[in-house]
C-alpha positions in Angstrom: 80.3 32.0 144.4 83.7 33.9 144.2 84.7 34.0 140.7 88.0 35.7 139.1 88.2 37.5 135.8 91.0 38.7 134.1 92.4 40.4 130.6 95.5 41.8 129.3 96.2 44.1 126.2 99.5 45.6 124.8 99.4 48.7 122.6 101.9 49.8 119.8 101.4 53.0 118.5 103.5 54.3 115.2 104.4 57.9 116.4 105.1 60.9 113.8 107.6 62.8 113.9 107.5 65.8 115.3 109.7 69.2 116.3 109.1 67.9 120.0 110.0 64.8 121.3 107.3 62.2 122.9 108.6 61.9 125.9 107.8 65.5 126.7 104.0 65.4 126.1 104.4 61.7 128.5 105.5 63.7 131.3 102.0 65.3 131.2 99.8 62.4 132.3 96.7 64.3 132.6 97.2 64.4 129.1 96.4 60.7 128.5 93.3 60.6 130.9 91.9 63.0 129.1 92.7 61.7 125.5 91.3 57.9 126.5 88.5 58.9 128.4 85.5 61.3 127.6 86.2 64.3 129.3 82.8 64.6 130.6 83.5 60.7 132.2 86.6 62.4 133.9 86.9 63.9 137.4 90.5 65.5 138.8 90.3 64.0 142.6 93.8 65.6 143.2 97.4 65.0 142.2 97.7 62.7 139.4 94.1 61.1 140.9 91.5 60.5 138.5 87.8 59.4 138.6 86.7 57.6 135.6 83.3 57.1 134.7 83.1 54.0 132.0 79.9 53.8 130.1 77.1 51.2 131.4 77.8 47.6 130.4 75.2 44.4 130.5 76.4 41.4 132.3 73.9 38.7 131.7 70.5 40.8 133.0 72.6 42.8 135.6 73.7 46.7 133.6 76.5 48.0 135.4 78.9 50.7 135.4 82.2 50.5 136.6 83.8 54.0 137.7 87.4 53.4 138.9 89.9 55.9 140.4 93.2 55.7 138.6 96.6 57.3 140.0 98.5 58.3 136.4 102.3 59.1 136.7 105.2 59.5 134.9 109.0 57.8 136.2 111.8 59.8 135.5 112.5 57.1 133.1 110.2 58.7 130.7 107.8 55.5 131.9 103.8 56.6 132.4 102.5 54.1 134.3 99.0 54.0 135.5 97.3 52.0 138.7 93.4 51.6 140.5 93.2 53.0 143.4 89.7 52.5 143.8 86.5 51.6 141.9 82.8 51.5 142.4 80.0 49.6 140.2 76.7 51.4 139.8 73.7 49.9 139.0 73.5 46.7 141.2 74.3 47.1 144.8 75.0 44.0 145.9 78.0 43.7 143.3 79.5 47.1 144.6 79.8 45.7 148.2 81.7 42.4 146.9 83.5 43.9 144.0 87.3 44.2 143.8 89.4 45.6 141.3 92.8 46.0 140.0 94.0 48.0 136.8 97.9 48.4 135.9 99.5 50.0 133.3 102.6 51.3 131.5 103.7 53.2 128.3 106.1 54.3 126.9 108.3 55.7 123.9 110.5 53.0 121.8 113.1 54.6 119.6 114.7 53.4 116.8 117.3 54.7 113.8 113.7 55.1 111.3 110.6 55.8 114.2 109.1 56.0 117.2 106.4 54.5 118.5 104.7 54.2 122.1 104.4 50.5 123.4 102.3 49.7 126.1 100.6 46.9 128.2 97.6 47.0 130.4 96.1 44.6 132.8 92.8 43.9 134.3 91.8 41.6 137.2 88.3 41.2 139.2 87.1 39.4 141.8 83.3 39.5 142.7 80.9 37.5 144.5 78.3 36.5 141.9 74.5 37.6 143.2 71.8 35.5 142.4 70.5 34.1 140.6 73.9 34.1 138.3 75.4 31.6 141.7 73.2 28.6 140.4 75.2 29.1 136.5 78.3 26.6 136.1 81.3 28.5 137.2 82.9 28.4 134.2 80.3 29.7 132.0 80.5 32.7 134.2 84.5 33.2 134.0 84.0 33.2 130.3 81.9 35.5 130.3 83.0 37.8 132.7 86.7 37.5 131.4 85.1 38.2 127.5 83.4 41.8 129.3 87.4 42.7 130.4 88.4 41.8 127.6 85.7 44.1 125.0 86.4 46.8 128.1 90.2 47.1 127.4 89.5 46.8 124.1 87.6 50.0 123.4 90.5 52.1 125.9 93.0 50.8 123.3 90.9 52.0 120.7 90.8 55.3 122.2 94.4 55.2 122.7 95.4 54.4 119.4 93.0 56.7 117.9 92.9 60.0 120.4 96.6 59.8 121.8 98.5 60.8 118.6 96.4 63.6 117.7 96.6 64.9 121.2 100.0 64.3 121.1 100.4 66.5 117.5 97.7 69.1 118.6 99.9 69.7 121.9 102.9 70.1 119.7 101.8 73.1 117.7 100.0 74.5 120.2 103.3 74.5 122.8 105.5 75.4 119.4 102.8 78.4 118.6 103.6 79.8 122.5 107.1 79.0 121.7 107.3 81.1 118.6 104.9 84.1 120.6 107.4 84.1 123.3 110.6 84.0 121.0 112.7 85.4 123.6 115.1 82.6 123.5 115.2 79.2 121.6 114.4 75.8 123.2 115.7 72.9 122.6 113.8 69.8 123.2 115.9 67.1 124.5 114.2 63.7 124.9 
């Protein structure tokens, strides 16, 4: 049985002010892999290519764990945007071999007369052949519940967004502002 599952999640994120623009630390995307994800979970395959190493998950008596590589770049409109190019589910062979997987994303900085914030979207589709004996289980039953794992999944990266990105984001800041002042040869002007 070939089933599809699928979730979507938007992000807004309240942004502080700070003495340089969001937009700058956006054009670093390694940045955000590394504030969403455990860095330990992370491996650099090569330009703006990551290898990310979710946690195990249960589905039904099957534990898996997905590891997906993403490509993370930013458009010269200031636009990260993030896409699979790849993935892999440990734990239950037979999934791996019939598993596909695609992961799109965007963010970016929304500016107004008072704030900022980052706004963002993400979605999430999979199509897998069920093994057995999950193929004898109504097909429904099985969307559900495969669409409810998405779901909990891209529920805990916006977690991690909401929570890790800012202070990355502020901890960047001072550091790059610290070098800034050590290097006072000139003054910079951040332009966003």
């Amino acid at each position: 049985m070939l089933v599809h599952f699928a979730a979507q999640e938007s992000v807004t994120v309240p942004v502080p002010r700070q003495p340089i623009p969001i937009e700058h630390y956006l054009r670093q995307p390694q940045r955000l892999v590394y504030a969403i994800a455990d860095p330990q979970q992370v491996e650099a395959l090569g330009e703006q290519v990551y290898r990310l190493k979710m946690r195990p998950r249960n589905f039904f008596s099957f534990t898996i764990q997905p590891v997906v590589d993403m490509r993370v770049w930013t458009e010269a409109s200031n636009i990260l945007r993030l896409q699979s190019v790849g993935c892999e589910i440990r734990g239950v062979p037979y999934i791996d071999r019939r598993f596909g997987l695609d992961l799109t994303g965007s963010l970016q900085a929304v500016r107004s007369s008072r704030s900022s914030s980052l706004v963002g979207q993400v979605a999430l589709r999979v199509e897998v052949e069920v093994p057995p004996p999950l193929n004898m289980m109504p097909q429904m039953l099985v969307e559900a519940a495969g669409d409810s794992l998405l779901s909990s999944v891209l529920g805990l990266i916006k977690q991690q967004l909401t929570r890790q990105l800012i202070t990355d984001y502020q901890q960047w800041v001072a550091s790059t502002t610290q070098a800034q002042a050590n290097n006072s040869q000139g003054n910079l002007v951040w332009e966003s």
